[in-house]
VOPAGU-2260 file (C-alpha; in pm, 1 decimal, decimal comma):
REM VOPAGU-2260
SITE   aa  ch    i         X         Y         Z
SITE  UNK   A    0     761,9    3011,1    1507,8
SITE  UNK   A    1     962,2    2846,8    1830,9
SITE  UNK   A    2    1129,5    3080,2    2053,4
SITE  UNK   A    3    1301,5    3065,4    2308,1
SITE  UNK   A    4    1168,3    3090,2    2714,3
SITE  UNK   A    5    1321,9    3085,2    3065,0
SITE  UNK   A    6     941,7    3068,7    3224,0
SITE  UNK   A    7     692,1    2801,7    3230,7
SITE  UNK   A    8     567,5    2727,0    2894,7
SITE  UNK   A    9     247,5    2563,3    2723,5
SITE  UNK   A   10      93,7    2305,0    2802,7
SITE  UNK   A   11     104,6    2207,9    2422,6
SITE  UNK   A   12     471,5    2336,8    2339,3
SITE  UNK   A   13     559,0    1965,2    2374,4
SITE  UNK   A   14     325,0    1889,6    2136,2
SITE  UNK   A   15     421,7    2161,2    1892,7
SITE  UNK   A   16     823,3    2063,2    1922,6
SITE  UNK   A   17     737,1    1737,6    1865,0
SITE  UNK   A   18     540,2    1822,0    1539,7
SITE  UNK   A   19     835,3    2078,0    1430,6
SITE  UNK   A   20    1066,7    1795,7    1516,8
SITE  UNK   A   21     896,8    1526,0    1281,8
SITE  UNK   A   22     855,5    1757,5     975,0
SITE  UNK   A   23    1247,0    1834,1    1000,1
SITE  UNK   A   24    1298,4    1410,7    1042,3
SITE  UNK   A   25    1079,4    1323,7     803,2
SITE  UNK   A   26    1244,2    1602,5     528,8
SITE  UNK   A   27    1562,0    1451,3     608,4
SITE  UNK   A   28    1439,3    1120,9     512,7
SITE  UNK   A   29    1303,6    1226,8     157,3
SITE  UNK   A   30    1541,1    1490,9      45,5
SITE  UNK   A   31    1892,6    1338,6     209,9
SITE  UNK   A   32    2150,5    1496,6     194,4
SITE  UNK   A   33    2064,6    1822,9     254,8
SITE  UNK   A   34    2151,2    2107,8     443,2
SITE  UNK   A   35    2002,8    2301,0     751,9
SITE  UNK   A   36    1953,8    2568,8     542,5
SITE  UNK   A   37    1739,0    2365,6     257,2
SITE  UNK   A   38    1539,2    2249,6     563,4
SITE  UNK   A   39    1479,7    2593,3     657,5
SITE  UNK   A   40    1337,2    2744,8     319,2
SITE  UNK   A   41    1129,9    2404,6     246,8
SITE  UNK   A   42     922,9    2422,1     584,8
SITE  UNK   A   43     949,1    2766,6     655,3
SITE  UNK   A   44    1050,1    2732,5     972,1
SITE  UNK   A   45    1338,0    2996,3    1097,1
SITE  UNK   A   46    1687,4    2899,6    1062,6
SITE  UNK   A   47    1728,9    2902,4    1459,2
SITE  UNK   A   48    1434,8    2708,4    1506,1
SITE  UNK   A   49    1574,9    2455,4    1262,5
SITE  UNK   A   50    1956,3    2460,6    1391,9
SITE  UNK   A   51    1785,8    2367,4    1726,7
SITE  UNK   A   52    1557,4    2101,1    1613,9
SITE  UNK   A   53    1854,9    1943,8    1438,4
SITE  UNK   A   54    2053,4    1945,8    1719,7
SITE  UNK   A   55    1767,8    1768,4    1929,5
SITE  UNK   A   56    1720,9    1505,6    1624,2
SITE  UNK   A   57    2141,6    1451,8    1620,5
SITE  UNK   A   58    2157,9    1427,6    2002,7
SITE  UNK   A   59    1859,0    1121,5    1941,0
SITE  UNK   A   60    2073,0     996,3    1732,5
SITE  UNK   A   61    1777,3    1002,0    1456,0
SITE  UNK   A   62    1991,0    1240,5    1235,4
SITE  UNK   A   63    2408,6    1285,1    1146,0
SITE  UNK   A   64    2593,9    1489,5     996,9
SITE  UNK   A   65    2803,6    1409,4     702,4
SITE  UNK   A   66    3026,1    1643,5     615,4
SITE  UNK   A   67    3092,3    1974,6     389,6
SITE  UNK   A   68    2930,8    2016,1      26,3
SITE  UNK   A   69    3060,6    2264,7    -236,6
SITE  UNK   A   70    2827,3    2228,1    -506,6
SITE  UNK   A   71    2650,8    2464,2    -386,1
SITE  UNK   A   72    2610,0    2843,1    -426,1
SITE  UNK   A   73    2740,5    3053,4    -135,9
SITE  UNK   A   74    2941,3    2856,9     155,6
SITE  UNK   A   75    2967,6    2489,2     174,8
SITE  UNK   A   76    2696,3    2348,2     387,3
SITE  UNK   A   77    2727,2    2080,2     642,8
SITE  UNK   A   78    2481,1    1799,2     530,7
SITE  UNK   A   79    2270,3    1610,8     689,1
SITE  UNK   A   80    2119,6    1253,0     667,8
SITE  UNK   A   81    1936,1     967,8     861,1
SITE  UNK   A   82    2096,1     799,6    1130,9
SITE  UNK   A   83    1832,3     545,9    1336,7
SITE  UNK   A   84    2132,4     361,9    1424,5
SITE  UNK   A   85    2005,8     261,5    1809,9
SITE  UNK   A   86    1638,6     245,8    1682,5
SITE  UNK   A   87    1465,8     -82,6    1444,3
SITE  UNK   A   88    1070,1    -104,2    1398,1
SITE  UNK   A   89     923,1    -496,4    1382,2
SITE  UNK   A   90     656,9    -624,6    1149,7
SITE  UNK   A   91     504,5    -953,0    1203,5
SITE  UNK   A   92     229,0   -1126,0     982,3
SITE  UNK   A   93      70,6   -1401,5    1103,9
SITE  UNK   A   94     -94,2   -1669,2     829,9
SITE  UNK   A   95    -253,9   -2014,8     861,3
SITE  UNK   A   96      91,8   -2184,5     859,1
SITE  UNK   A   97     348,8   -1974,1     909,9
SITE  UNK   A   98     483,9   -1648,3    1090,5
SITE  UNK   A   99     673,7   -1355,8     923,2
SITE  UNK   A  100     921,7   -1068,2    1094,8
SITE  UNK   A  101    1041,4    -813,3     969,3
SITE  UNK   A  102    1292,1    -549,3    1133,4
SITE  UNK   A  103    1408,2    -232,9    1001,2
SITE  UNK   A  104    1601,2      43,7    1048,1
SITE  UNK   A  105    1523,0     424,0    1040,4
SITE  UNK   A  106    1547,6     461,7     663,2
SITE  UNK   A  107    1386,2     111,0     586,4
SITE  UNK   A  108    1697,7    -110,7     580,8
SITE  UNK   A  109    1633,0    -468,0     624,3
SITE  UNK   A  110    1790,8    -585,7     923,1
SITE  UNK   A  111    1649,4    -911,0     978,6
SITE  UNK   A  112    1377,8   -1164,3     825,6
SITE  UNK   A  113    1241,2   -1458,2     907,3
SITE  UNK   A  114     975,1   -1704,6     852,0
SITE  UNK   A  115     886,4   -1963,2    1113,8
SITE  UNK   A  116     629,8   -2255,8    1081,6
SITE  UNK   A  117     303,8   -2170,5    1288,9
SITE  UNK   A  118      51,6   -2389,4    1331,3
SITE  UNK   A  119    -328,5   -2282,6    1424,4
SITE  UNK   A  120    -363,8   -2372,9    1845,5
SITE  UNK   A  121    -730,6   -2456,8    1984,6
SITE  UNK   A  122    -792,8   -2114,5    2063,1
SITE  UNK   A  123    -648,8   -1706,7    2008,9
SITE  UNK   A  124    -482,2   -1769,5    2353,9
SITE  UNK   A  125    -256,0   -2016,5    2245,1
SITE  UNK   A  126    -165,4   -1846,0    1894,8
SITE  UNK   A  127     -99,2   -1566,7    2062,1
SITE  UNK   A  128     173,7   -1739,7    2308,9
SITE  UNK   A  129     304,8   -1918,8    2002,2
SITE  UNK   A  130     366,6   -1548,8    1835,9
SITE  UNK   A  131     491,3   -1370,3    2102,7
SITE  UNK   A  132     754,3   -1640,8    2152,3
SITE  UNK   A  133     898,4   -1548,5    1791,7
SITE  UNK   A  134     846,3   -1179,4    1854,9
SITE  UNK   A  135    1090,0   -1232,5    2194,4
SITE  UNK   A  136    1351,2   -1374,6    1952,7
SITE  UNK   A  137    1297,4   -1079,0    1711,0
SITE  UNK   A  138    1343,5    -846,0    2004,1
SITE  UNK   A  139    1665,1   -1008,6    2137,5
SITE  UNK   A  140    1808,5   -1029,3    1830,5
SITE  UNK   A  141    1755,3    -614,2    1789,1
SITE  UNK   A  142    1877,6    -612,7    2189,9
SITE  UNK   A  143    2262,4    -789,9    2102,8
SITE  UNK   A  144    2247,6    -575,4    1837,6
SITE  UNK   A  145    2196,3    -274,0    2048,2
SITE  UNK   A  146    1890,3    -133,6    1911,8
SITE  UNK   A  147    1609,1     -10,9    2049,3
SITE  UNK   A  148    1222,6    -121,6    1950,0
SITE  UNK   A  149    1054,2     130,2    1805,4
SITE  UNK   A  150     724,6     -44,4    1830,5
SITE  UNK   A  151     556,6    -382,0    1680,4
SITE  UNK   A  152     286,9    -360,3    1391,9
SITE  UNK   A  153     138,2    -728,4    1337,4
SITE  UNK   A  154     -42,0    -837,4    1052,2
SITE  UNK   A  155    -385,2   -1032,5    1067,4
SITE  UNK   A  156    -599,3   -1152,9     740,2
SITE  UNK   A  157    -940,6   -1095,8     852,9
SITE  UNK   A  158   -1142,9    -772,5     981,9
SITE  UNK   A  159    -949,0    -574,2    1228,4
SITE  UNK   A  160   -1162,1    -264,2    1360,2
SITE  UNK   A  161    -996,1      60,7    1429,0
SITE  UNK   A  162    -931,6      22,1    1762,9
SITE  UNK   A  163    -737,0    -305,8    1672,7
SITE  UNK   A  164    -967,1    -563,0    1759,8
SITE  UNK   A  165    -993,6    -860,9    1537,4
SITE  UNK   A  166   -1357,7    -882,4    1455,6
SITE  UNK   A  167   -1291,4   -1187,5    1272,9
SITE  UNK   A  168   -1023,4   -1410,3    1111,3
SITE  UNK   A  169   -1215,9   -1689,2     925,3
SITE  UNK   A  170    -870,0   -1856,7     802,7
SITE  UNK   A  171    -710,4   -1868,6    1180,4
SITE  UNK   A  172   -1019,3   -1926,1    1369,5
SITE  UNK   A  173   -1022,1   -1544,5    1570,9
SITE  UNK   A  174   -1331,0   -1432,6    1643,8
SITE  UNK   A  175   -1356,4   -1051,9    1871,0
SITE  UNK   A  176   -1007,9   -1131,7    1977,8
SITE  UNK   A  177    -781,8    -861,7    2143,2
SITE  UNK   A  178    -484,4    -980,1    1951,7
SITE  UNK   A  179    -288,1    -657,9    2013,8
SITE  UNK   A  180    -355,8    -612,1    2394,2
SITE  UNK   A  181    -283,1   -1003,5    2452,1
SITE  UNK   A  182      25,3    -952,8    2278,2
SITE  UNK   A  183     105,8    -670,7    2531,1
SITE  UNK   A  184      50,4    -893,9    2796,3
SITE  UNK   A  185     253,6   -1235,1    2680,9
SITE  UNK   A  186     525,2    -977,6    2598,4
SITE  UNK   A  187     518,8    -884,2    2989,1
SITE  UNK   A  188     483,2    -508,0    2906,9
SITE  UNK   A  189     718,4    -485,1    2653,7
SITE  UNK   A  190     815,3     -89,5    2658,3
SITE  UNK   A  191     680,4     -47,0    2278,8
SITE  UNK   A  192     371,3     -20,3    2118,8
SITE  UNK   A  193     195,6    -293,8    1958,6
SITE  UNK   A  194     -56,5    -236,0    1689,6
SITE  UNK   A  195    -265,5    -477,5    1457,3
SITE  UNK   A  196    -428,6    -468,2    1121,8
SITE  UNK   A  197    -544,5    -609,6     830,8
SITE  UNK   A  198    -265,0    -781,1     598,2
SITE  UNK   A  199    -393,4    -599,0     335,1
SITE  UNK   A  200    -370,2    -271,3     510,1
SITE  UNK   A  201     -10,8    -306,5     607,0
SITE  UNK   A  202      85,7    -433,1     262,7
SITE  UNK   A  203     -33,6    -136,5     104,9
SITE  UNK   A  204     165,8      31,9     350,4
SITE  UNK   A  205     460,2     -96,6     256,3
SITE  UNK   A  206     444,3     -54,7    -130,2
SITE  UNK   A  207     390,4     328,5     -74,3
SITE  UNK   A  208     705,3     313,0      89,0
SITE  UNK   A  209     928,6      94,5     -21,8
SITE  UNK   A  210     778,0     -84,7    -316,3
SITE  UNK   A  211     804,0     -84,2    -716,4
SITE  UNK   A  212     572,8     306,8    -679,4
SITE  UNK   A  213     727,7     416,0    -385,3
SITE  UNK   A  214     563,6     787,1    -298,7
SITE  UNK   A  215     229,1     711,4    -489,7
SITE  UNK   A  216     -31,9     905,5    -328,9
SITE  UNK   A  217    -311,9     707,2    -483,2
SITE  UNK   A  218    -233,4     287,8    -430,6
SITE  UNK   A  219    -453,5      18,4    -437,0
SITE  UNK   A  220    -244,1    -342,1    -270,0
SITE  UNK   A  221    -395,5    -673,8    -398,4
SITE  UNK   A  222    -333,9    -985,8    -194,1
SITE  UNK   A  223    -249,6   -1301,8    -348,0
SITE  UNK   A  224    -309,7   -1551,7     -95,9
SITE  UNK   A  225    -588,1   -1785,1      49,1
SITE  UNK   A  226    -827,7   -1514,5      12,5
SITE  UNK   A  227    -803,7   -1192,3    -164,0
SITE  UNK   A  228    -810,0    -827,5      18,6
SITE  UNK   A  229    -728,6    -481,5    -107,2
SITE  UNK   A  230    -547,5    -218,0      67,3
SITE  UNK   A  231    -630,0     121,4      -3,8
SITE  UNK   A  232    -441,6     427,1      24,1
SITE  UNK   A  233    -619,4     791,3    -112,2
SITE  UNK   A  234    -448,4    1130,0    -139,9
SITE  UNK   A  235    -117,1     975,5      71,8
SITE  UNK   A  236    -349,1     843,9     360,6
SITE  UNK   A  237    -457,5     471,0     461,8
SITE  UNK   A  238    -802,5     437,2     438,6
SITE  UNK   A  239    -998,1     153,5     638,4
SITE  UNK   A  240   -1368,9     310,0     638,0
SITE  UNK   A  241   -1576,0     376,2     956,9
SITE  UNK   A  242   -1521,6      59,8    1149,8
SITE  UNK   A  243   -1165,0     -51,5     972,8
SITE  UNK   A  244   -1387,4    -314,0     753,0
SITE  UNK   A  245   -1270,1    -117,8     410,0
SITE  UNK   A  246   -1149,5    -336,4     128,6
SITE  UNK   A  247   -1278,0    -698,3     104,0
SITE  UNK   A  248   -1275,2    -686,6    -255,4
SITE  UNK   A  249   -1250,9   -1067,8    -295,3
SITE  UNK   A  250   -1601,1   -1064,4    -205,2
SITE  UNK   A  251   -1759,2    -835,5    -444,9
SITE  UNK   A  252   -2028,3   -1066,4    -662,2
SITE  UNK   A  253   -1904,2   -1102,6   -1016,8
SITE  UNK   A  254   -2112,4   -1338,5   -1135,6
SITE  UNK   A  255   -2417,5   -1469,3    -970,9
SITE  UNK   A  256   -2430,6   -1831,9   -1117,1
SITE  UNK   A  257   -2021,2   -1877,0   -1073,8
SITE  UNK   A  258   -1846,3   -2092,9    -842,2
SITE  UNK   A  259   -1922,5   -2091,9    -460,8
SITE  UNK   A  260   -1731,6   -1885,5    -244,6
SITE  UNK   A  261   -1600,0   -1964,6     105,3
SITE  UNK   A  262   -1854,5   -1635,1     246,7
SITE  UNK   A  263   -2156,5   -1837,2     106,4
SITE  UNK   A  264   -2216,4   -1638,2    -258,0
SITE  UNK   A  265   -2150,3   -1746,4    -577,9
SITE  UNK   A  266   -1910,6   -1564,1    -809,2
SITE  UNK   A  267   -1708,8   -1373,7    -569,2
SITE  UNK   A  268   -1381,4   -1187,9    -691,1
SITE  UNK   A  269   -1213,2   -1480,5    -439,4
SITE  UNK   A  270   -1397,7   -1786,1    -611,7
SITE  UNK   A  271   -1306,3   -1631,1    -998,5
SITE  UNK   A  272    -984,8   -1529,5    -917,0
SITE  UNK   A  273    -841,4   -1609,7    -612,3
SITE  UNK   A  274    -545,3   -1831,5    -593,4
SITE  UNK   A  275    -755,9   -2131,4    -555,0
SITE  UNK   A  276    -952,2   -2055,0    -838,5
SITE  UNK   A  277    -616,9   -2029,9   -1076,5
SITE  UNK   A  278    -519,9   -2383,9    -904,6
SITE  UNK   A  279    -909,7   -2485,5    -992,0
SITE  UNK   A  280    -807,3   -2684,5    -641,6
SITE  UNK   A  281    -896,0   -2655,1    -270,7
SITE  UNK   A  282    -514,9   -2672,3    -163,6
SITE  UNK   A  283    -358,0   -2635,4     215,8
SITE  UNK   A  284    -195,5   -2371,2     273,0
SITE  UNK   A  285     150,0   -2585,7     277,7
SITE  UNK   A  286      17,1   -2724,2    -105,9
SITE  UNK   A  287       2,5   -2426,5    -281,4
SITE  UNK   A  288     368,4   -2253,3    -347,7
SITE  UNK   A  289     451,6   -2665,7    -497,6
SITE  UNK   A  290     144,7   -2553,6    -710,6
SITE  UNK   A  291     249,7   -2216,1    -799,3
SITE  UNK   A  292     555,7   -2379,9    -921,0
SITE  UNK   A  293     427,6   -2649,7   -1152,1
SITE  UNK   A  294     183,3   -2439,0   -1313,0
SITE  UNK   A  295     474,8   -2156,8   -1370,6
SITE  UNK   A  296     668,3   -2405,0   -1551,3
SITE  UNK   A  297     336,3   -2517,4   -1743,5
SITE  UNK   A  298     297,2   -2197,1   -1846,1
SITE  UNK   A  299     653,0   -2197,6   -1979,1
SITE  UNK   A  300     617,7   -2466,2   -2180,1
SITE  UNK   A  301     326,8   -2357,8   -2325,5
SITE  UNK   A  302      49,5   -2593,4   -2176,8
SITE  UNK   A  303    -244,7   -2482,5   -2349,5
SITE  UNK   A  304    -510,5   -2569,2   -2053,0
SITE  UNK   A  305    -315,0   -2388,1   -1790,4
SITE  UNK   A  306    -267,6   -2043,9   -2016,7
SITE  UNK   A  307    -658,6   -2056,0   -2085,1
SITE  UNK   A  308    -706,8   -2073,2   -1724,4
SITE  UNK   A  309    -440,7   -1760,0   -1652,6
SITE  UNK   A  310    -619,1   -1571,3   -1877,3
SITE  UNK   A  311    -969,6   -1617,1   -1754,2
SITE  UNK   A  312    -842,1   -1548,8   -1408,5
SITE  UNK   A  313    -630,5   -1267,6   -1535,4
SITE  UNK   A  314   -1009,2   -1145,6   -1674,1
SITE  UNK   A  315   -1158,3   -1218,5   -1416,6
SITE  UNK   A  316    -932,4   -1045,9   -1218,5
SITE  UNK   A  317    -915,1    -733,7   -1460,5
SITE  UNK   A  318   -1299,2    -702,1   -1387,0
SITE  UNK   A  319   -1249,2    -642,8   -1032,1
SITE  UNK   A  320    -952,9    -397,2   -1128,5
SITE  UNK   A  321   -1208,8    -195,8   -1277,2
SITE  UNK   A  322   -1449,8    -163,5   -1010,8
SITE  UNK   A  323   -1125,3      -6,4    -820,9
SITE  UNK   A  324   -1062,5     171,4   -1136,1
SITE  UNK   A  325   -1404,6     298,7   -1155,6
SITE  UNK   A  326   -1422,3     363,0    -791,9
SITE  UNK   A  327   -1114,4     505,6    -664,4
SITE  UNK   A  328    -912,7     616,2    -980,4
SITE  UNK   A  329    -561,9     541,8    -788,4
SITE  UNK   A  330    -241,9     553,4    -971,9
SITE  UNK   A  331    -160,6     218,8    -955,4
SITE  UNK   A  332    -265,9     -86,4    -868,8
SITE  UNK   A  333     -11,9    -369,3    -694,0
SITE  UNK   A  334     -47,4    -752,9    -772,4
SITE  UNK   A  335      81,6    -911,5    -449,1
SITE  UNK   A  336     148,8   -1281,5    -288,4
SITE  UNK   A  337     114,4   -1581,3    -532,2
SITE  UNK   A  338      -8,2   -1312,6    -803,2
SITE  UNK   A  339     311,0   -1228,9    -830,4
SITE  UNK   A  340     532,4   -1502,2    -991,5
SITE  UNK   A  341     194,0   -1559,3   -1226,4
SITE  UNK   A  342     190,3   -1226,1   -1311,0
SITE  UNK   A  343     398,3   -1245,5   -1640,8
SITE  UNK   A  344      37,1   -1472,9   -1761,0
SITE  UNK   A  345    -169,0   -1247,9   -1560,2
SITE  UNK   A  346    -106,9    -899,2   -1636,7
SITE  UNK   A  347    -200,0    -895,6   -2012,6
SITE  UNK   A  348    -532,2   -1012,5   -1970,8
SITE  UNK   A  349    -604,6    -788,9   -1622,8
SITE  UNK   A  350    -458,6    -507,2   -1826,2
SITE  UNK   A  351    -715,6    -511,8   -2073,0
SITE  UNK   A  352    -964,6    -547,8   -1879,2
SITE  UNK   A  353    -929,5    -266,7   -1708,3
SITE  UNK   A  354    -845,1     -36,8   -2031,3
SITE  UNK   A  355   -1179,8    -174,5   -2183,9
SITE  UNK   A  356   -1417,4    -117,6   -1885,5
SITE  UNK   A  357   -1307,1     161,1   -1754,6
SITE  UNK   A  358   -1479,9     427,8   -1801,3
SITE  UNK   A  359   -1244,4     702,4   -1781,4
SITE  UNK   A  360   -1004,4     737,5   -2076,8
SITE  UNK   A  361    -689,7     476,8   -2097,4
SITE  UNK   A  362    -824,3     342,0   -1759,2
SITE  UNK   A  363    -823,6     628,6   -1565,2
SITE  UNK   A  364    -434,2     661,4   -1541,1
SITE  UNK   A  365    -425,4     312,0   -1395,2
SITE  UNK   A  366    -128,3     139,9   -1369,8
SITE  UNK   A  367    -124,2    -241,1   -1286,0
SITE  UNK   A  368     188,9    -365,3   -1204,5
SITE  UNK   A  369     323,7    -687,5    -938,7
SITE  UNK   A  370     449,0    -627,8    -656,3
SITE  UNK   A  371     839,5    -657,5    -537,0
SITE  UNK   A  372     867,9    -686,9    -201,1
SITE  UNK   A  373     785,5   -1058,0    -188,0
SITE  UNK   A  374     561,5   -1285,1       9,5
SITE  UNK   A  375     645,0   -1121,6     353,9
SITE  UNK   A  376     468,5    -737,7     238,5
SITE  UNK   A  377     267,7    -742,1     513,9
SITE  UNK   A  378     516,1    -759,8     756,2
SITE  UNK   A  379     726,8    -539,7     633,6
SITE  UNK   A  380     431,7    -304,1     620,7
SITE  UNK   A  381     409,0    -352,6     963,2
SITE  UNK   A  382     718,9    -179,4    1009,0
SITE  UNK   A  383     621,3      48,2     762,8
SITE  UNK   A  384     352,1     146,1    1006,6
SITE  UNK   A  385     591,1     192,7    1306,5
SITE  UNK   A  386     809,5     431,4    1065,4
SITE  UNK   A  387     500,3     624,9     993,6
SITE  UNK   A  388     414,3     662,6    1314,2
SITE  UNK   A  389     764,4     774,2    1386,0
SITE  UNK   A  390     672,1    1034,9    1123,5
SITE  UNK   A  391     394,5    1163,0    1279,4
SITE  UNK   A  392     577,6    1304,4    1565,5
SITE  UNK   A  393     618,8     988,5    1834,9
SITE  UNK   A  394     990,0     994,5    1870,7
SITE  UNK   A  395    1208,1     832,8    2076,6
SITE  UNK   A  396    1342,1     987,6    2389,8
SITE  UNK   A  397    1135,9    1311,3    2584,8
SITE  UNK   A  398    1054,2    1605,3    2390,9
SITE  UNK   A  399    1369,5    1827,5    2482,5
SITE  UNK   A  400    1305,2    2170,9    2625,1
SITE  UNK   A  401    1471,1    2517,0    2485,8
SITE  UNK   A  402    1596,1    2759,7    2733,3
């Protein structure tokens, strides 16, 4: 319990207000609207403590009021739900040949997205100008629209280790690259964090909170792009291993005497069932949605050749599933990128799979369903990331002192 002082205080009473002060936000977000009181006997912190915290969280403008309720027992209540009106968080994923951003609002609203044409520059340097110039654009735009930067989460596909270094990033040439801290710099000290990680990561991120299984505690993100990555996500928590290297699924071996794989094996998850696999072409990067799109419409029609090939990657695909499955039991597992408008071909067949080799019962409980936030997940994971960390207890504004 908080109480109240006229004397120095703690060294961590900062620390402890801060805490008090996310728990109340982040009940606010997931029970809205509700009442000071409901916030009171969920947490069980003391009505005083909570009227206080409140106050603090409306004077941030993080939290507003919104009127009287009556369907309630007792006295009508005033209610309370997010604000985040001043405030937006800013995802960005960077890919072979283009950018995304993503900017949201306290409660997740979309308030801007774009995708820009990016080409790869003779060295991390020179990407990194080319990025920050979009991410300048993303931040004025917030600026005329009065809001504040919360922070900046950017999406890599490669290995990003947990202090946010990109180990490597076959696919944009980044090799031990301090993507985040360069960023910093181009950005001339921008006032907001910047933090990087794997696509995969940040995707996964972004289905637990905004996608089709919103809240799932247990999530497993597939990517559907170039290569193929997993983001994993155990008992509500990110998990990235003990140098951030977790989930390069696309390169568990299969099949030793399949197809060569970009890493140098044969019969990778990525060589079976990776996009280019399903295209049985090596495509650009620019090639493949015209792709996507003429072997959707083949599969409409009925072309026999291409729905043989959907369902051996779809089994293919359903293998790997199961080593998850196996593995991890999560509740669900999420089909993203260019899985997702082949998914309708795909699903049946990776659905199976799983159910047959499995060895717990019906799969384990595993769901497999496509994702439905679109090609730019990873960005918006990115803000994702910024929300959680808003969360966690870094607010905006100085920790504001009782007396």
């Amino acid at each position: 319990m908080i109480t109240s002082t006229t004397g120095p205080q703690p060294a961590d009473f900062a620390d402890v207000r801060a805490t008090n002060l996310a728990v109340v936000l982040r009940f606010v977000r997931e029970h809205a609207p509700c009442s000071r009181a409901d916030i009171a006997a969920s947490t069980g912190l003391n009505k005083a403590t909570v009227s206080s915290l409140v106050a603090d969280l409306i004077d941030r403008r993080l939290v507003r009021e919104t009127g009287l309720t009556e369907n309630r027992v007792g006295r009508p209540a005033t209610m309370l739900v997010l604000d985040g009106s001043p405030y937006a968080a800013i995802g960005v994923e960077v890919n072979v040949d283009h950018v995304s951003a993503v900017a949201t609002g306290l409660a997740g609203e979309r308030l801007l997205t774009w995708r820009r044409a990016f080409s790869i520059g003779e060295s991390a340097g020179q990407d990194v100008a080319a990025v920050a110039a979009i991410v300048r654009r993303v931040v004025g735009r917030m600026a005329r629209d009065e809001r504040q930067v919360l922070g900046l989460a950017v999406a890599v596909p490669g290995l990003v280790d947990v202090q946010g270094v990109v180990r490597i990033a076959p696919n944009l040439g980044w090799r031990d690259a301090d993507i985040g801290g360069d960023l910093a710099k181009a950005l001339r000290d921008p006032g907001f964090t910047v933090q990087v990680d794997n696509d995969a990561n940040l995707a996964a991120l972004a289905e637990q909170r905004f996608g089709v299984r919103a809240g799932a505690a247990d999530l497993v993100y597939l990517t559907g792009e170039i290569g193929v990555g997993a983001g994993i996500i155990l008992d509500g928590r990110l998990r990235r291993g003990a140098l951030g290297y977790s989930g390069e699924i696309g390169h568990v071996q299969l099949d030793p005497d399949g197809p060569a794989c970009r890493c140098g094996r044969r019969g990778c998850l990525e060589a079976v069932a990776g996009i280019g696999a399903i295209l049985r072409r090596d495509l650009s990067p620019g090639e493949i949605p015209v792709e996507i799109e003429d072997t959707v419409r083949a599969a409409r029609a009925g072309d026999a050749a291409v729905l043989a090939a959907l369902d051996a990657a779809g089994r293919s695909l359903g293998r790997g599933v199961s080593v998850l499955a196996n593995l991890l039991n999560p509740e669900v597992v999420v089909l993203g990128g260019y899985y997702v408008p082949l998914a309708p071909w795909l699903l049946p067949a990776v659905r199976e799979e799983v159910s047959g080799r499995a060895i717990a019962p019906e799969g384990g409980g595993c769901e497999v369903v496509a994702s439905t936030l679109g090609l730019d997940a990873a960005a918006l994971g990115g803000a994702a990331r910024v929300l959680d960390s808003v969360d966690s207890g870094r607010l905006p504004g100085g920790i504001s002192r009782i007396s």
